[in-house]
VEXLUM-648638 format. One record per residue (C-alpha): residue number from 1; residue in one letter; y, z, x negated. Coordinates in nm, 4 decimals. Layout:
<lovo><torgu>NUM</torgu><dotor>a</dotor><north>Y</north><up>Z</up><east>X</east></lovo>
...
END
This chain:
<lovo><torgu>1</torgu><dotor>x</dotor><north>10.6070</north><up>10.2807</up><east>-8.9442</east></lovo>
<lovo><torgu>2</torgu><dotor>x</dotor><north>10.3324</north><up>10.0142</up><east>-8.9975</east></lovo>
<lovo><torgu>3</torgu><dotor>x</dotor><north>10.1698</north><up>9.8152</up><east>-8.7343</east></lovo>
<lovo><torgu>4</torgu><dotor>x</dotor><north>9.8264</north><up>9.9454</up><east>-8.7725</east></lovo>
<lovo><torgu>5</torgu><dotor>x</dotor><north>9.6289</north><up>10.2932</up><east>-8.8113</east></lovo>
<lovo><torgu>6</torgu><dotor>x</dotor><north>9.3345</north><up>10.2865</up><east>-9.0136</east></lovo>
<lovo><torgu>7</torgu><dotor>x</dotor><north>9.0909</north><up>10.5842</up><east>-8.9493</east></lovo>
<lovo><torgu>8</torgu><dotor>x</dotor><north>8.8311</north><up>10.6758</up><east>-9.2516</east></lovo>
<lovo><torgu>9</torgu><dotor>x</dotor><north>8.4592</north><up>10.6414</up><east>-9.1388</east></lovo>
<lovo><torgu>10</torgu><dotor>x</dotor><north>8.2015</north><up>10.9336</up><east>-9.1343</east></lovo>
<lovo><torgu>11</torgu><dotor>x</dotor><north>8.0700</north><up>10.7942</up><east>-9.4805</east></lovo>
<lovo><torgu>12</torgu><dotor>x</dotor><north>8.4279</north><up>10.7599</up><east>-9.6098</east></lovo>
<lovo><torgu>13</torgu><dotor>x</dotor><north>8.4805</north><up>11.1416</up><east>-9.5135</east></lovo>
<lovo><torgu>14</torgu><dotor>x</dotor><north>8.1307</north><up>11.2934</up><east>-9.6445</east></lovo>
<lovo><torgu>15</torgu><dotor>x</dotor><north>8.2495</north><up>11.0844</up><east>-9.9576</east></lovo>
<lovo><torgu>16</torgu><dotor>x</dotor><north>8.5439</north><up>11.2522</up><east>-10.0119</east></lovo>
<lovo><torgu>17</torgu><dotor>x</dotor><north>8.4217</north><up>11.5900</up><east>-9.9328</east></lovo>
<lovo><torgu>18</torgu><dotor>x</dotor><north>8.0956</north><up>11.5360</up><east>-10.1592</east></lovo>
<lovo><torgu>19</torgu><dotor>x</dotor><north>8.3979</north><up>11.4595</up><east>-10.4492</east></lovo>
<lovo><torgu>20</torgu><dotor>x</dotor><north>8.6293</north><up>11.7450</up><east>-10.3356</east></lovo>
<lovo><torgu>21</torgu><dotor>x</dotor><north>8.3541</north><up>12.0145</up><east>-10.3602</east></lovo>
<lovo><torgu>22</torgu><dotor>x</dotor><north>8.1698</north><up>11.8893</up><east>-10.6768</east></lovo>
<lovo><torgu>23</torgu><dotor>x</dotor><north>8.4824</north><up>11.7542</up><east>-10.9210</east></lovo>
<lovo><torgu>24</torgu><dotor>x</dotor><north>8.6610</north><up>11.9389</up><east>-11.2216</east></lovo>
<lovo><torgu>25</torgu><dotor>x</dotor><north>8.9633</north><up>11.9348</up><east>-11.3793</east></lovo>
<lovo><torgu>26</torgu><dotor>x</dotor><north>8.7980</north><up>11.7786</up><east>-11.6605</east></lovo>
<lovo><torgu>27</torgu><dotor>x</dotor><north>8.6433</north><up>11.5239</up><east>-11.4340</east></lovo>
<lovo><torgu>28</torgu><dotor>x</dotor><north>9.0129</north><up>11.4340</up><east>-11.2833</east></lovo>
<lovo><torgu>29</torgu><dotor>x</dotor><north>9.1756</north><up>11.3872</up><east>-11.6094</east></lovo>
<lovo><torgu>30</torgu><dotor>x</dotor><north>8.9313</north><up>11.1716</up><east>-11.7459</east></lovo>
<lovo><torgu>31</torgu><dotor>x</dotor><north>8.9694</north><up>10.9874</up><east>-11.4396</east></lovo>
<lovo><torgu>32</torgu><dotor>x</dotor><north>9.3342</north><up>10.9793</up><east>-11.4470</east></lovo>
<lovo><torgu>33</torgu><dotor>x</dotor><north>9.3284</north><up>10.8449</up><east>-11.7830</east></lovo>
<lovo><torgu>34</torgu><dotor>x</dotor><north>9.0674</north><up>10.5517</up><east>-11.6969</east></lovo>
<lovo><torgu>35</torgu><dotor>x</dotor><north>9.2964</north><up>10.4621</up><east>-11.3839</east></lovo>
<lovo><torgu>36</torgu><dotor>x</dotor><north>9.5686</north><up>10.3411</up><east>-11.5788</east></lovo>
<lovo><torgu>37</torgu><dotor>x</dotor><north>9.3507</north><up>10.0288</up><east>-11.6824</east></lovo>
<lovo><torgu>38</torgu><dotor>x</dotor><north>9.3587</north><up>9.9336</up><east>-11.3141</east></lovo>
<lovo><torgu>39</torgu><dotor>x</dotor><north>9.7267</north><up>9.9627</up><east>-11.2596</east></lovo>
<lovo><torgu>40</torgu><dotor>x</dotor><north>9.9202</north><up>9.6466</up><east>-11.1719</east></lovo>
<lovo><torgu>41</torgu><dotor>x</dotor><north>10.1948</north><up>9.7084</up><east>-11.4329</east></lovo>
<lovo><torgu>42</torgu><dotor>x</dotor><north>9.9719</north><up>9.6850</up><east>-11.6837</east></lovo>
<lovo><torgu>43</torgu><dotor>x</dotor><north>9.7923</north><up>9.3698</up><east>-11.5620</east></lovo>
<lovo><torgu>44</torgu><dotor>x</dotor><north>10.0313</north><up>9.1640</up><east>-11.5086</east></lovo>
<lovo><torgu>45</torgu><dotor>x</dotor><north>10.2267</north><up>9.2360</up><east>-11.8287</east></lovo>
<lovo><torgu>46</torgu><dotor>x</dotor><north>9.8593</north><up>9.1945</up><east>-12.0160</east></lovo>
<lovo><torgu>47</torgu><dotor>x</dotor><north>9.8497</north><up>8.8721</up><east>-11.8116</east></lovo>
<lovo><torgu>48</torgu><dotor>x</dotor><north>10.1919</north><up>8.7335</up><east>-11.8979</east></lovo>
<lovo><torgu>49</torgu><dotor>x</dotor><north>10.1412</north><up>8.8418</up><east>-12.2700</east></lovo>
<lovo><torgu>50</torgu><dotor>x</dotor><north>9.7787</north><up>8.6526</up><east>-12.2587</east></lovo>
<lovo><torgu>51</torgu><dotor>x</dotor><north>9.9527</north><up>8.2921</up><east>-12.1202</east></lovo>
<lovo><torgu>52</torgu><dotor>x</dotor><north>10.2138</north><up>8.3214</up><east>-12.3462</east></lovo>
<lovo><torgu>53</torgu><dotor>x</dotor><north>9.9846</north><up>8.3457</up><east>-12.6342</east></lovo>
<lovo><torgu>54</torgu><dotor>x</dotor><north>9.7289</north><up>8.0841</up><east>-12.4935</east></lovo>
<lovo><torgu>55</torgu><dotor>x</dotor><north>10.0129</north><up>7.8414</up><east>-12.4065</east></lovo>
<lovo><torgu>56</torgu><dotor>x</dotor><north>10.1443</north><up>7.8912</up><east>-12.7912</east></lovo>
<lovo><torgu>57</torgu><dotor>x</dotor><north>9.8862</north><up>7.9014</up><east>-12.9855</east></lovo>
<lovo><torgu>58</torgu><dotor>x</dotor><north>9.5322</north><up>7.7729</up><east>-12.7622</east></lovo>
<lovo><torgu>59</torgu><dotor>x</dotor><north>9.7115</north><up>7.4901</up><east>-12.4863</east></lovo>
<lovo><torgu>60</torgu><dotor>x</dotor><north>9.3507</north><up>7.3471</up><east>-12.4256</east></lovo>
<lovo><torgu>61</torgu><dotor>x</dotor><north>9.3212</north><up>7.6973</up><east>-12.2127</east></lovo>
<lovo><torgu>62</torgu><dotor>x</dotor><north>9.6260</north><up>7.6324</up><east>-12.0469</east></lovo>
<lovo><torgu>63</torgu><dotor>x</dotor><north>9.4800</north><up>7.6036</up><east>-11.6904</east></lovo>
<lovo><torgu>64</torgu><dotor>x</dotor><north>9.2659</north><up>7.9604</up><east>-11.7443</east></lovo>
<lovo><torgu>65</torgu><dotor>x</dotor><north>9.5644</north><up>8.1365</up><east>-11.8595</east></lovo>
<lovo><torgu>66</torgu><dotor>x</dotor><north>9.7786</north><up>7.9932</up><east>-11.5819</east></lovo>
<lovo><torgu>67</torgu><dotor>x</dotor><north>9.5285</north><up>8.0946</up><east>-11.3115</east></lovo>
<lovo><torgu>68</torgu><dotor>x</dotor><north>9.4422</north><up>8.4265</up><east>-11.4229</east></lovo>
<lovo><torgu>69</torgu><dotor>x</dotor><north>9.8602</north><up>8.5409</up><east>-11.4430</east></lovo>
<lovo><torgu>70</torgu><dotor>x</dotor><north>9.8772</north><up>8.3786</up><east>-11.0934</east></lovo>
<lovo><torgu>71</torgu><dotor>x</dotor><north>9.6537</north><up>8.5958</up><east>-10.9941</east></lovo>
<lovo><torgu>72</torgu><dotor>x</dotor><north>9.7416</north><up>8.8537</up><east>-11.1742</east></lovo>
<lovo><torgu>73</torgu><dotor>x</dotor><north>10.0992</north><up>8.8532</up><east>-10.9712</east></lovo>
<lovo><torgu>74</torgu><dotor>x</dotor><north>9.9331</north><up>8.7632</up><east>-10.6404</east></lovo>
<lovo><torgu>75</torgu><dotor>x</dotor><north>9.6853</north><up>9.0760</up><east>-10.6473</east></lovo>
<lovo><torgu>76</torgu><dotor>x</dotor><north>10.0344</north><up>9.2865</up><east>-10.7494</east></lovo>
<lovo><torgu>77</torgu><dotor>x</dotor><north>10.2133</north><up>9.1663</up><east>-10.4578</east></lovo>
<lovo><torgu>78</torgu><dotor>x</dotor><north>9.9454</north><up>9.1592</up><east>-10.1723</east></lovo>
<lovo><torgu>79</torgu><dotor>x</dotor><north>9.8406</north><up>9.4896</up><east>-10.1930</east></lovo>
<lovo><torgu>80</torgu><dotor>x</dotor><north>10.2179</north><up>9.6175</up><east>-10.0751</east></lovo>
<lovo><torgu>81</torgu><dotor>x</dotor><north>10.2070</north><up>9.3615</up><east>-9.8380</east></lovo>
<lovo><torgu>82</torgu><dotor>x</dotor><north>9.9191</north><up>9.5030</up><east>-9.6609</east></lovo>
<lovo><torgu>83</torgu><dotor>x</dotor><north>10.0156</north><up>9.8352</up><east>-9.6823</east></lovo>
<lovo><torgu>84</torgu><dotor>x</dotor><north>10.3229</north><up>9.7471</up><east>-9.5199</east></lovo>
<lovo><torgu>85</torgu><dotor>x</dotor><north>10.1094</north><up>9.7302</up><east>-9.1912</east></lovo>
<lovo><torgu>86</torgu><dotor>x</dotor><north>9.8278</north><up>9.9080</up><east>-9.2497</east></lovo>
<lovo><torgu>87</torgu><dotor>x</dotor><north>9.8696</north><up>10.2823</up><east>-9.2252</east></lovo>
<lovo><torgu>88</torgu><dotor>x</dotor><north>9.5931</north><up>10.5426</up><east>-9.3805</east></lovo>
<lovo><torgu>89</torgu><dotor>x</dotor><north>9.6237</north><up>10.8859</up><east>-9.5156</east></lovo>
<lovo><torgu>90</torgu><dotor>x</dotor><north>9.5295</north><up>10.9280</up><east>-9.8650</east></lovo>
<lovo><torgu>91</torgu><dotor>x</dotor><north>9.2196</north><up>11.1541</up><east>-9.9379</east></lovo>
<lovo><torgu>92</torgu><dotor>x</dotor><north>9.3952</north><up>11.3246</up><east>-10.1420</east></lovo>
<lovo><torgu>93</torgu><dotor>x</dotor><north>9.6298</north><up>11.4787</up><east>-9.8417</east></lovo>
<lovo><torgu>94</torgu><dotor>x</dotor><north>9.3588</north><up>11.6301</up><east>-9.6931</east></lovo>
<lovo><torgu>95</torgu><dotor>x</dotor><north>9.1800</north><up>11.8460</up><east>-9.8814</east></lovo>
<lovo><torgu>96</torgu><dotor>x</dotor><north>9.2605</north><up>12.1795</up><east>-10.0351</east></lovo>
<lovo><torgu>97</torgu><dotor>x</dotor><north>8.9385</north><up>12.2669</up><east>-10.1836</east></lovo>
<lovo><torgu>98</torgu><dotor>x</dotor><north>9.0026</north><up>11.9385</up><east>-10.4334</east></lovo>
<lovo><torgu>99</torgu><dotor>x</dotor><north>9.3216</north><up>12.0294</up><east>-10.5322</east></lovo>
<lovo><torgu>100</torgu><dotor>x</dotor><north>9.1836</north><up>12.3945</up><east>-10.6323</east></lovo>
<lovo><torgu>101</torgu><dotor>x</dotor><north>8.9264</north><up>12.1341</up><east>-10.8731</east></lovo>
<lovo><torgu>102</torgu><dotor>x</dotor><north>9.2056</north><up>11.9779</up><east>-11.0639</east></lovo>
<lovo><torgu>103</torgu><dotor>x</dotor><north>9.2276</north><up>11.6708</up><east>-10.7552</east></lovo>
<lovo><torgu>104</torgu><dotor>x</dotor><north>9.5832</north><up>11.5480</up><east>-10.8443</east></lovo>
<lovo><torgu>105</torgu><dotor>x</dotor><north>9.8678</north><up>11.4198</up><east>-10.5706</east></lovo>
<lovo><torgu>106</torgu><dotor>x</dotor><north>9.8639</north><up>11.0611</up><east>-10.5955</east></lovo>
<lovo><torgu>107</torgu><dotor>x</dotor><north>10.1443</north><up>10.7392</up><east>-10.4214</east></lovo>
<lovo><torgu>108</torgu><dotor>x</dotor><north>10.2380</north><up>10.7813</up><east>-10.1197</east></lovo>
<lovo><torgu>109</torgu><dotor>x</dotor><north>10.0505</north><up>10.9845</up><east>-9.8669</east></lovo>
<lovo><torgu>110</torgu><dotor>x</dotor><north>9.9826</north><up>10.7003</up><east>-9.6113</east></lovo>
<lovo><torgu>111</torgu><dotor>x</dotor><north>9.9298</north><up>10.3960</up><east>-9.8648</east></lovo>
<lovo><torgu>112</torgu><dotor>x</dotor><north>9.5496</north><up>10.4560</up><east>-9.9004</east></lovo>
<lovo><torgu>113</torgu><dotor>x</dotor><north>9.4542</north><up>10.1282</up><east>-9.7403</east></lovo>
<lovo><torgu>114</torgu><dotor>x</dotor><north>9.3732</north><up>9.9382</up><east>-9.9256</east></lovo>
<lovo><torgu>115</torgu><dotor>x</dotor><north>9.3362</north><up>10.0346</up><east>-10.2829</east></lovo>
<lovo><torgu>116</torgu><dotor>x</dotor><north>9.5491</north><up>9.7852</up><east>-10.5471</east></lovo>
<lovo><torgu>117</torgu><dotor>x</dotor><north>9.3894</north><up>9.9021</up><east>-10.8192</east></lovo>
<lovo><torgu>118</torgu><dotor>x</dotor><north>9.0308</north><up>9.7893</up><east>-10.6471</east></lovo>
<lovo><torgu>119</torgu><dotor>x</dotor><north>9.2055</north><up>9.4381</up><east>-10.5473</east></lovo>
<lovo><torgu>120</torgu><dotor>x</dotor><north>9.3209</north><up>9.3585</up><east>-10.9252</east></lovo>
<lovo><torgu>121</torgu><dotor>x</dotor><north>8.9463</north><up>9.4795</up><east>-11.0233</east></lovo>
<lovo><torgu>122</torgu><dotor>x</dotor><north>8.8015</north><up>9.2512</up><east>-10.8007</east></lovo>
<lovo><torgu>123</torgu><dotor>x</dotor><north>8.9969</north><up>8.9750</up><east>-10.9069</east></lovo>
<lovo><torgu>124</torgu><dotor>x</dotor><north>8.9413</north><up>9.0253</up><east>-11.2519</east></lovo>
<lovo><torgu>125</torgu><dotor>x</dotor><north>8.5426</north><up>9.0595</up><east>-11.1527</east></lovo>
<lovo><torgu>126</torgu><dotor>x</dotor><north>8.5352</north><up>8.7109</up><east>-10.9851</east></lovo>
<lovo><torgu>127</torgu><dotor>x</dotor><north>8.7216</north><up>8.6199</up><east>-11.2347</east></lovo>
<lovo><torgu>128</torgu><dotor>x</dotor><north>8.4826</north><up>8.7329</up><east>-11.5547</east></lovo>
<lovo><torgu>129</torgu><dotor>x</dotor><north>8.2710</north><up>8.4287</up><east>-11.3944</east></lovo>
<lovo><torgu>130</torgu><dotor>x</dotor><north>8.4298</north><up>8.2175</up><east>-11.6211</east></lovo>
<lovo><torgu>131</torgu><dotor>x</dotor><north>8.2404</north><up>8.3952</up><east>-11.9073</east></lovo>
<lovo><torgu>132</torgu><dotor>x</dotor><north>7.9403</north><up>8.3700</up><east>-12.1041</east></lovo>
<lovo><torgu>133</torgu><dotor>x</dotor><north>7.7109</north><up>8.6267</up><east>-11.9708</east></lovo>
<lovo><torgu>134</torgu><dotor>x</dotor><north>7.7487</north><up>8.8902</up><east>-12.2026</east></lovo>
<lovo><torgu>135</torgu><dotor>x</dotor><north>8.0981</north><up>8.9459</up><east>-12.1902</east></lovo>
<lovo><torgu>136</torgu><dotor>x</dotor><north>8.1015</north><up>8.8975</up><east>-11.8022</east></lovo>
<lovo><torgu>137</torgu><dotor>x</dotor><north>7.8350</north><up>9.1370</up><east>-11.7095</east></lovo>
<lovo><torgu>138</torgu><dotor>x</dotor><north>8.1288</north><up>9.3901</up><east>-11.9504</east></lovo>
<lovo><torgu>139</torgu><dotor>x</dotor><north>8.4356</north><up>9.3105</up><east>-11.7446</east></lovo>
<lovo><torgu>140</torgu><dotor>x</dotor><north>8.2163</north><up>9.3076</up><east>-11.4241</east></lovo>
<lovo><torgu>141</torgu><dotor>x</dotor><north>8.0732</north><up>9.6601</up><east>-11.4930</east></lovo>
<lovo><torgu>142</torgu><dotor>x</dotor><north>8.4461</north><up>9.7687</up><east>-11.6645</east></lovo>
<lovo><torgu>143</torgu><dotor>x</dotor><north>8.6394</north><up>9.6279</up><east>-11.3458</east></lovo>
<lovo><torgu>144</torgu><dotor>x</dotor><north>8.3616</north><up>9.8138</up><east>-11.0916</east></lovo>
<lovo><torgu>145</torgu><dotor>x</dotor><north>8.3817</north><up>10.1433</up><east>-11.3189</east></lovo>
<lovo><torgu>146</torgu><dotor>x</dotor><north>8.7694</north><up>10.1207</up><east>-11.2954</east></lovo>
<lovo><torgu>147</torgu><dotor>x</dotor><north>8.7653</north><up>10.1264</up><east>-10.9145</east></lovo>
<lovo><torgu>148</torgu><dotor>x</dotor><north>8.5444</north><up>10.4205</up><east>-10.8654</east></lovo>
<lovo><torgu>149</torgu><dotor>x</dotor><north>8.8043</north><up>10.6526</up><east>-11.0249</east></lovo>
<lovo><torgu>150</torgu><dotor>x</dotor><north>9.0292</north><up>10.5762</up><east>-10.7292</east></lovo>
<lovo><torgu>151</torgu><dotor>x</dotor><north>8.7449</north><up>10.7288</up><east>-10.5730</east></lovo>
<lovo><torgu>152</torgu><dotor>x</dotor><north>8.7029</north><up>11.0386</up><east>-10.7695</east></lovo>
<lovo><torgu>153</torgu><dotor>x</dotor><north>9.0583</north><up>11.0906</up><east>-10.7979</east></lovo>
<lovo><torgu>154</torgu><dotor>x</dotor><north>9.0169</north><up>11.0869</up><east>-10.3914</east></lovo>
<lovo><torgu>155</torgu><dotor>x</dotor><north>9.3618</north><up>10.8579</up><east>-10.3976</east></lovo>
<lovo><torgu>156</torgu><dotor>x</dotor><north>9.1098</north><up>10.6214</up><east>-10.1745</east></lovo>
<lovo><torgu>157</torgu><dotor>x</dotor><north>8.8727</north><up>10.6570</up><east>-9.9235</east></lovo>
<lovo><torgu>158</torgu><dotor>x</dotor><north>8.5553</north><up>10.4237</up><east>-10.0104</east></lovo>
<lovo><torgu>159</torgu><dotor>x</dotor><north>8.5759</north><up>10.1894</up><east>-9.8157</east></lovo>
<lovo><torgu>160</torgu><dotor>x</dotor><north>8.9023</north><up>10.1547</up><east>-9.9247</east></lovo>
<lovo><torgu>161</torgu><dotor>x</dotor><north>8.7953</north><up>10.0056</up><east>-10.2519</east></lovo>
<lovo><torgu>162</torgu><dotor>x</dotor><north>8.5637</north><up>9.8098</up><east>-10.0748</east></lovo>
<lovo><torgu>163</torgu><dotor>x</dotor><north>8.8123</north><up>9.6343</up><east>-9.9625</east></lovo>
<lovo><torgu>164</torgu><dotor>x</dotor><north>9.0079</north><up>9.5980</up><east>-10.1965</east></lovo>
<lovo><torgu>165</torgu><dotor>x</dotor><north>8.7780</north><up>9.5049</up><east>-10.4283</east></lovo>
<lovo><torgu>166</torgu><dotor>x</dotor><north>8.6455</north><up>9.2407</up><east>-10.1760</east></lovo>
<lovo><torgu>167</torgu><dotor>x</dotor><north>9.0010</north><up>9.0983</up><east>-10.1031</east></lovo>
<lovo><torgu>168</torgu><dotor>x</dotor><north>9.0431</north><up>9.0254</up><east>-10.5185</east></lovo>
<lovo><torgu>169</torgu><dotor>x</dotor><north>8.7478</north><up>8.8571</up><east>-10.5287</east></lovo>
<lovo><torgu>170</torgu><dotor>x</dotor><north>8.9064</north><up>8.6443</up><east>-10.2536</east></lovo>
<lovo><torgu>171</torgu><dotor>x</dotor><north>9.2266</north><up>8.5794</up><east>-10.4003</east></lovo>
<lovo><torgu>172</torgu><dotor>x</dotor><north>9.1001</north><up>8.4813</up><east>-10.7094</east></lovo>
<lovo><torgu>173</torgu><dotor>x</dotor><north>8.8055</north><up>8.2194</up><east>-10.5086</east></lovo>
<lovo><torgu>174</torgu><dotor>x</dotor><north>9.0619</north><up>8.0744</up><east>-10.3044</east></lovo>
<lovo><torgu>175</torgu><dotor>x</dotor><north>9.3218</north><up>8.0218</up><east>-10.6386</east></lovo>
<lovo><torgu>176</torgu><dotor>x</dotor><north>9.0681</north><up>7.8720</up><east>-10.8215</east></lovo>
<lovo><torgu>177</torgu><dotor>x</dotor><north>9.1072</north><up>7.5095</up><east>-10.6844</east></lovo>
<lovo><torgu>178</torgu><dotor>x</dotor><north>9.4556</north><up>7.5077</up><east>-10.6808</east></lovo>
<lovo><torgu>179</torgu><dotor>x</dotor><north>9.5032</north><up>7.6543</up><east>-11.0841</east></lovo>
<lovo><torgu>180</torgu><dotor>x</dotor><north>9.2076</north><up>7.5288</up><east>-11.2466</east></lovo>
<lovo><torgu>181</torgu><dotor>x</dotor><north>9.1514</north><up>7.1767</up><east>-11.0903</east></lovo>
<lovo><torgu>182</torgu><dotor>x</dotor><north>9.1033</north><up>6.8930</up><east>-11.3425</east></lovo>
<lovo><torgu>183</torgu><dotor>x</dotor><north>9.3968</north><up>6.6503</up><east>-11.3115</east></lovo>
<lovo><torgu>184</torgu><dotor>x</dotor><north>9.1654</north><up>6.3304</up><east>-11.1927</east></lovo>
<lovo><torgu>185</torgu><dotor>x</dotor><north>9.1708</north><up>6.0657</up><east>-11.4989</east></lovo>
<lovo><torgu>186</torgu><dotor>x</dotor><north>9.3430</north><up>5.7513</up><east>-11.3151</east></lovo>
<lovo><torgu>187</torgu><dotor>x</dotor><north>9.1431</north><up>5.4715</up><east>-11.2012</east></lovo>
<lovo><torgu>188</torgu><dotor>x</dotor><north>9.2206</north><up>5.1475</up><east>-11.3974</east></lovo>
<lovo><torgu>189</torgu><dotor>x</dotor><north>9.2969</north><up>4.8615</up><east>-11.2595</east></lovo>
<lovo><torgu>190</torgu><dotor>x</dotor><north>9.0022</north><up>4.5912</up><east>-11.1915</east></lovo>
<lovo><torgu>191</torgu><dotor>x</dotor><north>9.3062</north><up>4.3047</up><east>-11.3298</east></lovo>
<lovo><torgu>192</torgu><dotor>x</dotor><north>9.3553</north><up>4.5647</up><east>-11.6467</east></lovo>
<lovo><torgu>193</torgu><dotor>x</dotor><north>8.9749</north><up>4.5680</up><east>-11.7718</east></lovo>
<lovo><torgu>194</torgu><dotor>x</dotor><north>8.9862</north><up>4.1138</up><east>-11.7871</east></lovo>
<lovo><torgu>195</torgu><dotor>x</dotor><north>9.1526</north><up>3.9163</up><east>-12.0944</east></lovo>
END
């Protein structure tokens, strides 16, 4: 039993019901499919393939390689953390008219808070900042797009991803100093600098 109950809002609920009367099947399996870009498994074994490469063949990237698969296995871990004491019933659980519309059964019924796929997405958005514009605006809209099927797979509640989302772009802030600091250049010493 976790230590806290979370309760959907009125929003999260007319949400969910706006999804659970107006989805398809078709609408779910697309969904379904796109989710899997999201999943943590995935991530982190795209991660660990990425710093391997960069440390073997790219080492002046070292530092952006080692911060994104830190992150990458921070957002895998934190989200079953949290859910260890945060309690929330899935969407999904509660709705029959969805699951007539092709809504699937998804993780376990009281995990819904908050949504891991929305905390890797968020990381991944903060961390697109390291980009050139063009190819950050196309993770940033990619990672956002990813989240929302969580949504219309009703496997979260909105605000749900919210948070989620909100708590990757947190992680991956608050890593940032610690993997991508510059190693400080030492001072030399006034004695070194005089014949």
């Amino acid at each position: 039993m976790a230590l806290v109950t979370v309760k959907p809002t009125r929003i999260d609920t007319a949400i969910a019901n706006e999804i659970a009367h107006h989805t398809s099947s078709e609408l779910e399996h697309a969904a379904q499919a796109m989710t899997w870009g999201a999943d943590e498994h995935i991530l982190v074994a795209l991660a660990a393939a990425g710093w391997l490469y960069t440390h073997l063949r790219h080492p002046q990237q070292r530092r952006v390689a080692d911060h994104v698969l830190v992150v990458s296995l921070v957002t895998a871990v934190l989200p079953h953390v949290l859910k260890s004491v945060f309690d929330q019933t899935r969407p999904d659980r509660l709705t029959v008219s969805g699951h007539w519309r092709g809504v699937p059964v998804s993780g376990r019924a009281r995990d819904a808070f908050p949504s891991g796929h929305a905390v890797h997405m968020g990381a991944l958005a903060s961390a697109a900042g390291l980009l050139p514009p063009a190819p950050r605006n196309l993770v940033r809209s990619f990672a956002v797009a990813l989240s929302l099927t969580r949504l219309a797979l009703l496997a979260h509640w909105a605000s749900d991803v919210v948070a989620g989302f909100t708590l990757g772009i947190v992680v991956e802030r608050l890593f940032r100093p610690l993997t991508l600091a510059k190693s400080r250049p030492r001072r030399r010493d006034a004695s070194e600098g005089q014949p």
